[in-house]
N, C-alpha and C positions, 0 to 999 in steps of 0.2 A: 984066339982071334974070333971075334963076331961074324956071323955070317951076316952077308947085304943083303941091304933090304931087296924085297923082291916086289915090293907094291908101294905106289904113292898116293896121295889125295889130293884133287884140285876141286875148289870151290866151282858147284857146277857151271855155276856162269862162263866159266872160261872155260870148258869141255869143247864146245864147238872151235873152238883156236884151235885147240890142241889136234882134234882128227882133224881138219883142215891143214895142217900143215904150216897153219899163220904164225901159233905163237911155240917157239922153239929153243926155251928156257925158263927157266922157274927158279927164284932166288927164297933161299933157304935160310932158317937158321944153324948153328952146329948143332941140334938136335938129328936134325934131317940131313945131314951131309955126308953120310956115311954110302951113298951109292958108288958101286963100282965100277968107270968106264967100260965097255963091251958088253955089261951084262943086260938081259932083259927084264923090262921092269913092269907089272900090270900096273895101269891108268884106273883110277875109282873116282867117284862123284864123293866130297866129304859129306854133303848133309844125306844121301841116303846109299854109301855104300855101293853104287851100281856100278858094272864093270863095263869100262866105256873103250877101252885101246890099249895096246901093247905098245910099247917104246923102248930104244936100245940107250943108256946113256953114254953120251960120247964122253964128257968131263965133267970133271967137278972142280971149280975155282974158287979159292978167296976172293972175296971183296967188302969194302967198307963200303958202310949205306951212302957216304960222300960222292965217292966213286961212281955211283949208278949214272947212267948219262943216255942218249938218245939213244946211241948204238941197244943197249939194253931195252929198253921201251918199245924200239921196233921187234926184238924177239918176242919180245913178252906180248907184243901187237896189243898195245895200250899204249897213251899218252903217256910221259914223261911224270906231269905231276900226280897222274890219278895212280901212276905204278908206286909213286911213291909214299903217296896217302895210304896207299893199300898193305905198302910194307910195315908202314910205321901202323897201320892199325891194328896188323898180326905180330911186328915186336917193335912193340911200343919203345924200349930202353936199351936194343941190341944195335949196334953198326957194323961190328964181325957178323959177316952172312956168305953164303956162298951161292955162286949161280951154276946152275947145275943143267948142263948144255943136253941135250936131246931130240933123236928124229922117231917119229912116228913109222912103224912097224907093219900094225895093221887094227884096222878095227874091230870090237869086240862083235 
């Protein structure tokens, strides 16, 4: 058995959602879907590494890129189409993705 991950990356743009409490999900591909409800997870900035917040993940779900709808865009606290632009520009060719639920802990 793999041990879970214990650390994620968000593009820093989105860092300030996340310690605010606004955006409260992050849709993955099965690369990244391996986290384990209850555990805690360190928050890092991807372009320089910096360690931004703790967060517990609550679930991890299937879903097809079809499927994304407002409900998701308000977690992700983005518009509907830029969430989706944003997906397809990180995977381009995938629809199998998983959204991967999460609260904020505490900050680094």
């Amino acid at each position: 058995m793999t041990t879970p991950p214990t650390k994620i990356t968000f593009f820093e743009m989105l860092t300030p959602l996340i310690v605010s409490g606004k955006k409260t999900i992050t849709i993955r591909d099965e690369s990244e879907s391996h986290y384990v409800p209850g555990s805690q997870v360190e928050v890092f900035t991807l372009e320089t590494d910096k360690k931004v917040c703790d967060i517990e993940i609550l679930s991890v779900e299937p879903i097809q890129f079809d499927d994304i709808n407002e409900f998701h865009a308000e977690q992700e606290a983005l518009e509907l189409s830029r969430l989706k632009t944003l997906i397809r520009e990180i995977y381009p060719d995938i629809d199998q993705l998983y959204v991967i639920t999460y609260k904020l802990i505490n900050n680094a």
